[in-house]
C-alpha positions, -999 to +999 in steps of 0.1 A: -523+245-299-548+226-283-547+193-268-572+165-259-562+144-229-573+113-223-572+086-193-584+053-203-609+030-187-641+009-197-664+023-171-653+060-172-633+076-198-616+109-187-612+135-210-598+168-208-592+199-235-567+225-230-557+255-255-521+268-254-520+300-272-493+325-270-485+326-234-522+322-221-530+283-212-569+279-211-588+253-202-616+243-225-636+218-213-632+188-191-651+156-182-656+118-183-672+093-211-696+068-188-704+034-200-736+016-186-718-014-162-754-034-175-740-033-211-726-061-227-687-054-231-686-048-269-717-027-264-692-004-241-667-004-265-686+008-291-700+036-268-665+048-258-657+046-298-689+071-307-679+094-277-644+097-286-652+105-323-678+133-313-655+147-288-624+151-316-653+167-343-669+188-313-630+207-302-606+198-332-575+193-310-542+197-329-529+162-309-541+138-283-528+128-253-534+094-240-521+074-205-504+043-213-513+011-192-485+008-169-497-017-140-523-033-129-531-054-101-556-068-115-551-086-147-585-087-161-589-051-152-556-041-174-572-062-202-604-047-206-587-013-200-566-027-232-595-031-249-608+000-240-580+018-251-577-001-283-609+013-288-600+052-286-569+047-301-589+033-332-616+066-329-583+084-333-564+072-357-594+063-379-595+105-378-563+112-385-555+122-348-518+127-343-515+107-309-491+107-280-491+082-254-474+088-221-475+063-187-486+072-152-450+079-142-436+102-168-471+126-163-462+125-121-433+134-132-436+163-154-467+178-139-449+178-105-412+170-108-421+137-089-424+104-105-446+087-074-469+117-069-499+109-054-535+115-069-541+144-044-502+163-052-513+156-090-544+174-087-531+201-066-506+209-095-534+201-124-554+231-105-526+256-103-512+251-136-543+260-149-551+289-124-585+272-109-600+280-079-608+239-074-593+210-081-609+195-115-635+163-106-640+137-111-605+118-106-607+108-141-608+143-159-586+155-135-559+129-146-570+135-181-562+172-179-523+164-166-520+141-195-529+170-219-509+195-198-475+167-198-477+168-235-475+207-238-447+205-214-428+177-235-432+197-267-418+228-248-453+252-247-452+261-210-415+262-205-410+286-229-438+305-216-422+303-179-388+315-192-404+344-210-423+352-177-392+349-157-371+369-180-398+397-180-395+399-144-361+403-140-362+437-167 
């Protein structure tokens, strides 16, 4: 199974690509979309649009994972994030992308049993998880690679993997 995380935003887009298969996780590939802050908005938009497209034809994930706005502290920042995420939700759907949205909280909490995690406990889990010598940068793919890594948890591929490891153990 492999899954396409992604972390919303207008000026960088986070992306992440992980493989499930059997009881090996792998990570594919990781990275950020980066809009030009001189662009006009709709110019943006339609850059964060192209890139999601060629990033679903470049690795063919099964499913998508994509952070819900949750809060902002600053309202026209959680509305061009909207827009934003309007945007790749659209690139998506237009290609027949099964998608599944999660919030802030619920990937703290799955990725490391803590629902107010902080960015550095998050990334410290992201990196073990995944068996990496360093912590994924920048912030963005790094939070893009939990949301891909929560949805395998939710539909059950690494716990089953971590009771077969445990059970093997025990023999």
């Amino acid at each position: 199974m492999k899954i396409l995380g992604i972390d919303p935003g207008v000026a960088t887009i986070g992306y992440g690509m992980v493989e499930k298969k059997g009881d090996d996780l792998n990570l594919i590939d990781y990275g950020c979309i980066i809009t030009n802050s001189e662009d006009i908005f709709h110019k943006r938009l339609s850059v964060i649009y192209r890139e999601v497209r060629c990033l679903v034809k470049k690795y063919e994930p099964d499913a998508v994972a994509c952070e819900e706005i949750f809060f902002f502290k600053n309202a026209k920042t959680a509305i061009n994030v909207g827009h934003a995420r309007g945007v790749i939700l659209l690139a998506l759907g237009s290609m027949g992308m099964e998608i599944f949205e999660y919030t802030p909280l619920h990937v703290k909490q799955i990725i490391t049993g803590y629902g107010r995690a902080d960015k550095k406990e998050m990334q410290e889990m992201t990196k073990k998880i995944l068996g990496l010598e360093k912590i994924p940068k920048p912030d963005d793919a790094a939070d893009a690679l939990a949301i891909a890594l929560c949805h395998l948890w939710n539909k059950g591929e690494i716990r089953r993997t971590r009771k077969q490891k445990s059970r093997s153990k025990k023999k």
